[in-house]
TORVEX-812358 format. One record per residue (C-alpha): residue number from 1; residue in one letter; x, y, z. Coordinates in pm, whole numbers, plus 50000, padded with zeros to 5 digits. Layout:
// TORVEX-812358
NODE, resi, resn, east, north, up
NODE, NUM, a, X, Y, Z
...
//
This chain:
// TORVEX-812358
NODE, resi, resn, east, north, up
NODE, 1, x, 51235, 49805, 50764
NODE, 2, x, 50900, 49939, 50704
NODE, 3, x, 50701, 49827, 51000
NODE, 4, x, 50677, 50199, 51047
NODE, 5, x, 50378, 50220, 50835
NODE, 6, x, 50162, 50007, 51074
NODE, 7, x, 50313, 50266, 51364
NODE, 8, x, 49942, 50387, 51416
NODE, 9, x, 49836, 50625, 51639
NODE, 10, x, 49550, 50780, 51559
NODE, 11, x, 49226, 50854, 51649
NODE, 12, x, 49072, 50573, 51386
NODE, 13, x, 49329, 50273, 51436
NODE, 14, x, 49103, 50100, 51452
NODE, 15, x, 48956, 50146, 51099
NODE, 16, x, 49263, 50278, 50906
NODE, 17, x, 49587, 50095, 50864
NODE, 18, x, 49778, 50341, 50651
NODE, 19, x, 49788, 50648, 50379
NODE, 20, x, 49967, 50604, 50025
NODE, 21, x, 50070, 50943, 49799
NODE, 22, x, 50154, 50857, 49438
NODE, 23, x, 50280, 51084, 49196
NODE, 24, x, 50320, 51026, 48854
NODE, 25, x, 50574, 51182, 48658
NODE, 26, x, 50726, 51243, 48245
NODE, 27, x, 51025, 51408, 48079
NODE, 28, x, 50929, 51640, 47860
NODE, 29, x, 51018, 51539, 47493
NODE, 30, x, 51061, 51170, 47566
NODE, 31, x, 50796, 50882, 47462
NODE, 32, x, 50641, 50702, 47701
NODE, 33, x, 50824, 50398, 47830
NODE, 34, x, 50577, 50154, 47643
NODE, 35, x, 50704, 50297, 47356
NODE, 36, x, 51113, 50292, 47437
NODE, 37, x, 51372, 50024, 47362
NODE, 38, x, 51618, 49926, 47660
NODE, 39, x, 51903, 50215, 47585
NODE, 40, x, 51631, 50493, 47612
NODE, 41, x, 51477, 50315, 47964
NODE, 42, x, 51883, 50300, 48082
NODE, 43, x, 51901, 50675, 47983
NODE, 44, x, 51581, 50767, 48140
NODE, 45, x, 51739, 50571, 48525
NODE, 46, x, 52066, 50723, 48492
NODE, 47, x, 51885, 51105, 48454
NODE, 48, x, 51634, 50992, 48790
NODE, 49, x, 51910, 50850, 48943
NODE, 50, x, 52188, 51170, 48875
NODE, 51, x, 51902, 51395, 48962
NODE, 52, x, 51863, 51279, 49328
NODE, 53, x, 52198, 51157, 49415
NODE, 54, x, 52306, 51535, 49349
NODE, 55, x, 51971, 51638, 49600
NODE, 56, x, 51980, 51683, 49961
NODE, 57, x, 51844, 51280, 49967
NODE, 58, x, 52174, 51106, 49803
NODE, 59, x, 52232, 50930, 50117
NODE, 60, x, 51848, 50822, 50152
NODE, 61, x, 51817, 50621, 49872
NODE, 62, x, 51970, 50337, 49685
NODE, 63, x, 51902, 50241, 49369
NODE, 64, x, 51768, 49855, 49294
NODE, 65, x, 51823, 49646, 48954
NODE, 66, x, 51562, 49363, 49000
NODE, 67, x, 51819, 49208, 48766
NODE, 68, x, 52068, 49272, 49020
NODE, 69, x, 51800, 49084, 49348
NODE, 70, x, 51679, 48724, 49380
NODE, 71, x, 51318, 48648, 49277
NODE, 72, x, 51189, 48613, 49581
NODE, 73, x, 51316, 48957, 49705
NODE, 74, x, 51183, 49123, 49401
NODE, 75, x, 50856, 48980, 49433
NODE, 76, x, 50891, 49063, 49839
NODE, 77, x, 50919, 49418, 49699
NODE, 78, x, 50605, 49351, 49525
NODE, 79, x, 50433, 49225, 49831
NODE, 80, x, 50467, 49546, 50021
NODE, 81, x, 50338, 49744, 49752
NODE, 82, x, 50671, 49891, 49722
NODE, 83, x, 50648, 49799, 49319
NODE, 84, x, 50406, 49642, 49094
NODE, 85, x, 50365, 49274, 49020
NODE, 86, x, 50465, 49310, 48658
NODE, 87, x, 50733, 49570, 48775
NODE, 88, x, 50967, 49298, 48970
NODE, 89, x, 50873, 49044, 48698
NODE, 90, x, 51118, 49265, 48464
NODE, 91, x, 51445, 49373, 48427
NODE, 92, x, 51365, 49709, 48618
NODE, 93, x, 51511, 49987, 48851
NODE, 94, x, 51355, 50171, 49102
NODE, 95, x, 51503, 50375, 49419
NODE, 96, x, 51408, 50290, 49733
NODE, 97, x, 51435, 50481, 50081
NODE, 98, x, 51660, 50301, 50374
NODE, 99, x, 51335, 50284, 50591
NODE, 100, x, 51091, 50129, 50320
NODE, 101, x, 50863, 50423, 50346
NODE, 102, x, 50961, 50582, 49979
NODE, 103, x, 50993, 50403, 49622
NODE, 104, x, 51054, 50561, 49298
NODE, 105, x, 50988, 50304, 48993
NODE, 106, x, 51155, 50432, 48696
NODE, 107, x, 50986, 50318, 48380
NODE, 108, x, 50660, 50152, 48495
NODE, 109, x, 50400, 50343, 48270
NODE, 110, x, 50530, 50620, 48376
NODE, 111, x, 50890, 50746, 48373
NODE, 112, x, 50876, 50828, 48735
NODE, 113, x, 50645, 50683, 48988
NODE, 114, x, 50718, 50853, 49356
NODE, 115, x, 50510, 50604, 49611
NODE, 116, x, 50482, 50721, 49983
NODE, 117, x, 50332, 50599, 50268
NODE, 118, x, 50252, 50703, 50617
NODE, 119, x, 50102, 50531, 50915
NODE, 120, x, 49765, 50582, 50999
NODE, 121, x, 49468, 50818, 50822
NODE, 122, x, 49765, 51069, 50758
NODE, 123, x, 49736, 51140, 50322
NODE, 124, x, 49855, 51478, 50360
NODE, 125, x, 50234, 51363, 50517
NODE, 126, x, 50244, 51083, 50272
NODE, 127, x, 50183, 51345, 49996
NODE, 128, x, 50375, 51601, 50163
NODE, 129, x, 50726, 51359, 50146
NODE, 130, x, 50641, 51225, 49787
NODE, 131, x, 50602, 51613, 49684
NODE, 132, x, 50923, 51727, 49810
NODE, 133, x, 51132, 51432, 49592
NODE, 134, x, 50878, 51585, 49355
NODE, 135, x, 51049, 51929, 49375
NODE, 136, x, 51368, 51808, 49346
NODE, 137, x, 51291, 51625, 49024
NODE, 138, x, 51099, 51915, 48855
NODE, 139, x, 51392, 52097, 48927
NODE, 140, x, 51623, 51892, 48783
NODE, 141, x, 51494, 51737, 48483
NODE, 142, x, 51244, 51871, 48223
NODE, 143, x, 50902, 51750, 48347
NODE, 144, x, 50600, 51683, 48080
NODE, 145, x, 50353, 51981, 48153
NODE, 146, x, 50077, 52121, 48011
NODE, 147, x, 49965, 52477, 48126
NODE, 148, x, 49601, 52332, 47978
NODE, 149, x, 49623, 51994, 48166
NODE, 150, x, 49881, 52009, 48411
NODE, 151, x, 50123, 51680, 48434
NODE, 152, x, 50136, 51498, 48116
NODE, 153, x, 50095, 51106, 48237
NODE, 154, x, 50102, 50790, 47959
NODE, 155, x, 49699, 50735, 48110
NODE, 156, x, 49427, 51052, 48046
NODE, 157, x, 49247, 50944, 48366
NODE, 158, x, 49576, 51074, 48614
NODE, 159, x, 49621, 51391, 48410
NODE, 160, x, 49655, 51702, 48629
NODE, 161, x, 49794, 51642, 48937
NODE, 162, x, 49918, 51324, 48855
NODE, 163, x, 49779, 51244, 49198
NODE, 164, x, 49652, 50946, 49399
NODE, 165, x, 49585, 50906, 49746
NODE, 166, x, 49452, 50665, 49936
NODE, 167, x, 49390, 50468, 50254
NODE, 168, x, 49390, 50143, 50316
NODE, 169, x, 49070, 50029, 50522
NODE, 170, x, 48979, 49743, 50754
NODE, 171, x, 48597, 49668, 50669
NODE, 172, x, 48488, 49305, 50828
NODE, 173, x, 48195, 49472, 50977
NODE, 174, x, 48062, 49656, 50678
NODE, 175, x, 48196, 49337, 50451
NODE, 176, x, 47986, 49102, 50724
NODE, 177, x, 47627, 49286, 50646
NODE, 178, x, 47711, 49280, 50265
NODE, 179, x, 47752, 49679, 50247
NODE, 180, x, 47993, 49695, 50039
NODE, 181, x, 47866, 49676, 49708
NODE, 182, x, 47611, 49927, 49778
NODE, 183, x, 47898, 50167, 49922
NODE, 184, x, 48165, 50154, 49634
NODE, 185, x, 47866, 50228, 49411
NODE, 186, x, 47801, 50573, 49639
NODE, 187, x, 48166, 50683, 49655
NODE, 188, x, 48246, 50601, 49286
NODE, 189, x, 47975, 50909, 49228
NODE, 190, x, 48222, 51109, 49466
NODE, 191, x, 48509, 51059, 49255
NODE, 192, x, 48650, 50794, 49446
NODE, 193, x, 48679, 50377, 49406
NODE, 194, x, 48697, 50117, 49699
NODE, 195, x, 48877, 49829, 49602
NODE, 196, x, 49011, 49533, 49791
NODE, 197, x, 49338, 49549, 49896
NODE, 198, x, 49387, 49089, 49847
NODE, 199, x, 49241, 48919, 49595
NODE, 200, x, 48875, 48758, 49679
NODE, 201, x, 48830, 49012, 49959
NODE, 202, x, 49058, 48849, 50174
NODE, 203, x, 49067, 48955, 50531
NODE, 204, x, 48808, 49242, 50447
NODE, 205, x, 49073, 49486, 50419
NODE, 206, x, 49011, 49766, 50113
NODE, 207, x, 49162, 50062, 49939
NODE, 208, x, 48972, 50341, 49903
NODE, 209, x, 49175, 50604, 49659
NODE, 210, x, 49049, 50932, 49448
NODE, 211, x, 48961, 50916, 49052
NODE, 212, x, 48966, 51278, 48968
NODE, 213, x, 49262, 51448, 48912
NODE, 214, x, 49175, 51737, 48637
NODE, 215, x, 49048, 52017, 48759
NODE, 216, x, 49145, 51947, 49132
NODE, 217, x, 49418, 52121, 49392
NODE, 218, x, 49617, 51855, 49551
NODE, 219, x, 49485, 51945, 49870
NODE, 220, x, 49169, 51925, 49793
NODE, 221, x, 49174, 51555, 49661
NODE, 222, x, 49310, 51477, 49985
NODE, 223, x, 49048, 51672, 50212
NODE, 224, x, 48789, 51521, 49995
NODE, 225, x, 48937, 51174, 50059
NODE, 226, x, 48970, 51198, 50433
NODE, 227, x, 48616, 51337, 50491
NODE, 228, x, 48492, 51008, 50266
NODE, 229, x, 48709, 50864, 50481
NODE, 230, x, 48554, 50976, 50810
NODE, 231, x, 48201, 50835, 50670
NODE, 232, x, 48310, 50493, 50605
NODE, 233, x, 48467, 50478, 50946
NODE, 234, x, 48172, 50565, 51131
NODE, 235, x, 47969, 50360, 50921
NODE, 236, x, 48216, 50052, 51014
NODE, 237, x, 48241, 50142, 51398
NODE, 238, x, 47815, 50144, 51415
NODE, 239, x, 47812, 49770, 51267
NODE, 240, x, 48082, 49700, 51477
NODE, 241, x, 47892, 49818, 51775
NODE, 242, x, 47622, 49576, 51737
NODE, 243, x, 47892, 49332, 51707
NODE, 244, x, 47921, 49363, 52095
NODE, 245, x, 47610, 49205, 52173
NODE, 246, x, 47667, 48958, 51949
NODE, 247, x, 47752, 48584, 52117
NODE, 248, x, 47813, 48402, 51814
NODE, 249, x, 48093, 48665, 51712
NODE, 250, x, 48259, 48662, 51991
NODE, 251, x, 48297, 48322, 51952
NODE, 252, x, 48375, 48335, 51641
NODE, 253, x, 48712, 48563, 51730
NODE, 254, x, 48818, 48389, 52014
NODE, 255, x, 48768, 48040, 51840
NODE, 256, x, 48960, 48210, 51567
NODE, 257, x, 49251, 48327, 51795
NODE, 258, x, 49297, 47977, 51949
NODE, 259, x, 49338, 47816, 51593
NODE, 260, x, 49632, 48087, 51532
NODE, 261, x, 49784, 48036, 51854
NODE, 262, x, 49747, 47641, 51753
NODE, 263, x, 49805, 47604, 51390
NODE, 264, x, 50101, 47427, 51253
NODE, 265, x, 50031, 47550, 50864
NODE, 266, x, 49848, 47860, 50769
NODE, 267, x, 49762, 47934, 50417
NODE, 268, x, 49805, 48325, 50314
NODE, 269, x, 49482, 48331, 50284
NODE, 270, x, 49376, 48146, 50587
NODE, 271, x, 49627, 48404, 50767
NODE, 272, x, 49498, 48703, 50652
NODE, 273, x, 49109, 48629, 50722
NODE, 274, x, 49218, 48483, 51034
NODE, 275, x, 49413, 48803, 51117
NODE, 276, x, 49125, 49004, 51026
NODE, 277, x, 48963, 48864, 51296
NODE, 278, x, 49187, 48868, 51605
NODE, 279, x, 49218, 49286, 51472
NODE, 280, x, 48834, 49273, 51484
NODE, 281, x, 48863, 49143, 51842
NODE, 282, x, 49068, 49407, 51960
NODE, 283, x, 48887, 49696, 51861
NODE, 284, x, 48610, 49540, 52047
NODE, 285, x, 48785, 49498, 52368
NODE, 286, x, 48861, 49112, 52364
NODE, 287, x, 49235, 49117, 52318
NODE, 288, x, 49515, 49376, 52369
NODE, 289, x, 49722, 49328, 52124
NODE, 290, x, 49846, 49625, 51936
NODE, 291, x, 49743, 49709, 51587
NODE, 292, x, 50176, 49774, 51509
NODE, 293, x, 50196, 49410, 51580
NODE, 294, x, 49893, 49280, 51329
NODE, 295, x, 50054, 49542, 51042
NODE, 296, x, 50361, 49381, 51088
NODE, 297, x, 50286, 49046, 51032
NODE, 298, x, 50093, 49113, 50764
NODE, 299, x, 50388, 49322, 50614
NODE, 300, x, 50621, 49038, 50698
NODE, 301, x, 50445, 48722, 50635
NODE, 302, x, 50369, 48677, 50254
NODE, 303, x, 50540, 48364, 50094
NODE, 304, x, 50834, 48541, 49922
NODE, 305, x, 50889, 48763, 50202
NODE, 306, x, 50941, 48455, 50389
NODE, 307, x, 51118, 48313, 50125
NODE, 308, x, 51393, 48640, 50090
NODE, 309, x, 51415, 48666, 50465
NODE, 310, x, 51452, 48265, 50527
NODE, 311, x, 51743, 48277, 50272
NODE, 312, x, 51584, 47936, 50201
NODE, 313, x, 51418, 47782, 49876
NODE, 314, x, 51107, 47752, 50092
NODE, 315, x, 50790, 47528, 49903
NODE, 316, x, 50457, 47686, 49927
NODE, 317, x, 50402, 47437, 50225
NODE, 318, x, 50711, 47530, 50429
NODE, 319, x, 50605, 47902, 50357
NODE, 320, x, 50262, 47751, 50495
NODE, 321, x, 50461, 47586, 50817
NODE, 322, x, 50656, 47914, 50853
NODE, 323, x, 50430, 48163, 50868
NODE, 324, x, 50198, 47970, 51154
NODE, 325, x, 50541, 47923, 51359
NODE, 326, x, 50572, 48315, 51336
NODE, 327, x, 50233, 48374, 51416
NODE, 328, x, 50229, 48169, 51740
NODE, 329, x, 50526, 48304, 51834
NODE, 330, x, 50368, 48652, 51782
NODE, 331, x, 50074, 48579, 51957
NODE, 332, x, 50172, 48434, 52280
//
C-alpha cells in the first residue's frame, strides 16, 4: 500500500510530509460531466479505461466501481486523498495504481483527474509520473484544448495547465505563535493558498498548493512552489528553535507521548493533534522515531480505514479503541 508516500528522505522531513501533482483533463466535444446523464459518464470510463489498458501501464492499474466496494473502503479511498468525499459517496469509477501512489477519477468535475503523489518536498516527480499517464491520454483520446487558453477544464480558475501542485506541511510551531493567518494572507499575493489539510486545524498540518495556472509553464508553478516552500520551512524551523529552550514544551511532548503510549480510546482528532506532537518531538531531538512511521499511521488510522481493514462493522467507539491499540503498539 501507499505508505510509500511518507518514505521521506529529504533534507526538510522534518517540515514536509509529501508532494501531490494534479492534472485536470476534457474530451474535446463532450459536455462537462455536470452536465451528462449516466450512459454518457459509462462512455466517457470505458474511452479512459480502453485508452490505458492498451498503454505501456495496463498491468499498473485497475479500475474501481465504488458501486462495486463496501462503504467503508470507498470512503477509506477518500481518506487518503486518493478520491474526493463526494466522489466515493457516488456511483463512480476511477483507476487506481497497485502501489496507491496514482488515481485517475473519471467524471469528478472533470472527465479525467490524474492525482500523484511523492514522498517528501519532491513536486516535480509527482508531476513528472502524473504527466506521463498524461501523454498517453492526449494521445489517445481527443483532449479539450485551446491554443488561446491551453486545457479546457469545467472551472476558469485551473485553465492552462490544468495544474496543481502542492505540499503538504507540518506547521505546530508557526500554528503555536498564531502566524498563520498573517502568512496565508502573504502567499495568497504569490499565487498560492495554505489551507489545512483536517478540519479545525487539526494536528497543525496544512496544504500549501499554487492558484495560477494561465499564463504559467508547468515548471515554473512548481519552482515557484518549492521556493515558497523553502520560506515557510525556515520560518517553521526558527520558531521551532526557540522551542528548545522551552520547559513547558517539552513537557508538553513527552506528557503527550505517555498518554499515546497509555490510552485505551483515541478520538481522530485527539490522534492526530496528539501525533502532531510526538513528530514535533522528534525533530527536536526528544524521540527517535522515524517520520515513515508517524505518515503511516496517519495514512492507516482514520475510522473507515479501520473499518475496511478490520473487515468489521466497527462503531465510532471501537474505531476509537482500535486506533489507540495500534498506536501503542506502534509506539513501544
Amino acid at each position: 500500500m501507499m505508505e510509500s508516500r511518507y518514505k521521506n528522505t529529504s533534507d526538510n522531513a522534518d517540515v514536509v510530509l509529501y508532494s501531490k501533482a494534479v492534472l485536470m483533463r476534457n474530451l474535446a466535444h463532450t459536455p462537462f460531466p455536470m452536465r451528462m446523464n449516466n450512459d454518457a459518464k459509462r462512455a466517457v470510463v470505458k474511452k479512459v479505461f480502453a485508452c490505458i489498458k492498451n498503454s505501456p501501464l495496463a498491468q499498473e492499474f485497475d479500475l474501481i466501481n465504488t458501486s462495486d466496494i463496501s462503504k467503508a473502503k470507498a470512503l477509506s479511498y477518500a481518506e487518503k486523498d486518493l478520491i474526493s468525499d463526494s466522489f466515493a459517496k457516488e456511483n463512480s469509477s476511477f483507476l487506481l495504481s497497485k502501489n496507491e501512489d496514482v488515481s485517475i477519477m473519471i467524471n469528478d468535475d472533470d472527465h479525467i483527474r490524474i492525482s500523484s503523489f511523492s514522498a517528501g518536498q519532491n513536486p516535480l516527480y509527482a508531476y513528472n509520473k502524473a504527466n506521463d499517464i498524461d501523454d498517453i491520454l492526449i494521445d489517445g483520446l481527443p483532449i479539450a484544448y485551446s491554443d488561446k487558453y491551453g486545457f479546457l477544464t469545467s472551472s476558469p480558475y485551473n485553465l492552462g495547465t490544468g495544474l496543481n501542485v502542492s505540499i503538504v506541511l507540518h506547521l505546530p510551531a508557526l500554528a503555536q505563535r498564531n502566524v498563520i493567518p498573517k502568512l496565508s494572507t502573504t502567499v495568497s499575493k504569490l499565487g498560492f493558498v495554505l489551507s489545512e489539510m483536517y478540519d479545525g486545524g487539526a494536528g497543525d498540518f496544512y496544504i500549501l498548493t499554487n492558484t495560477v495556472t494561465l499564463g504559467i509553464t508547468e515548471k515554473s508553478a512548481i519552482d515557484n512552489l518549492n521556493s515558497v516552500c523553502n520560506q515557510i520551512v525556515l520560518q517553521e524551523r526558527k520558531l521551532r528553535d526557540s522551542l528548545k529552550e522551552n520547559a513547558e514544551c517539552e513537557d508538553k511532548i513527552y506528557r503527550t507521548l505517555g498518554i499515546l503510549k497509555l490510552a485505551r480510546k483515541l478520538s481522530v482528532d485527539e490522534f492526530l493533534n496528539s501525533i502532531s506532537l510526538v513528530r514535533l518531538g522528534i525533530s527536536l531531538g526528544y524521540f527517535d522515531y522515524s517520520y515513515k512511521l508517524i505518515g503511516d499511521m496517519m495514512y492507516n488510522l482514520f475510522d473507515a480505514t479501520l473499518v475496511e481493514s478490520s473487515k468489521s462493522d466497527l462503531t465510532q467507539s471501537m474505531c476509537e479503541t482500535l486506533r489507540a491499540q495500534i498506536v501503542r503498539e506502534k509506539l513501544v
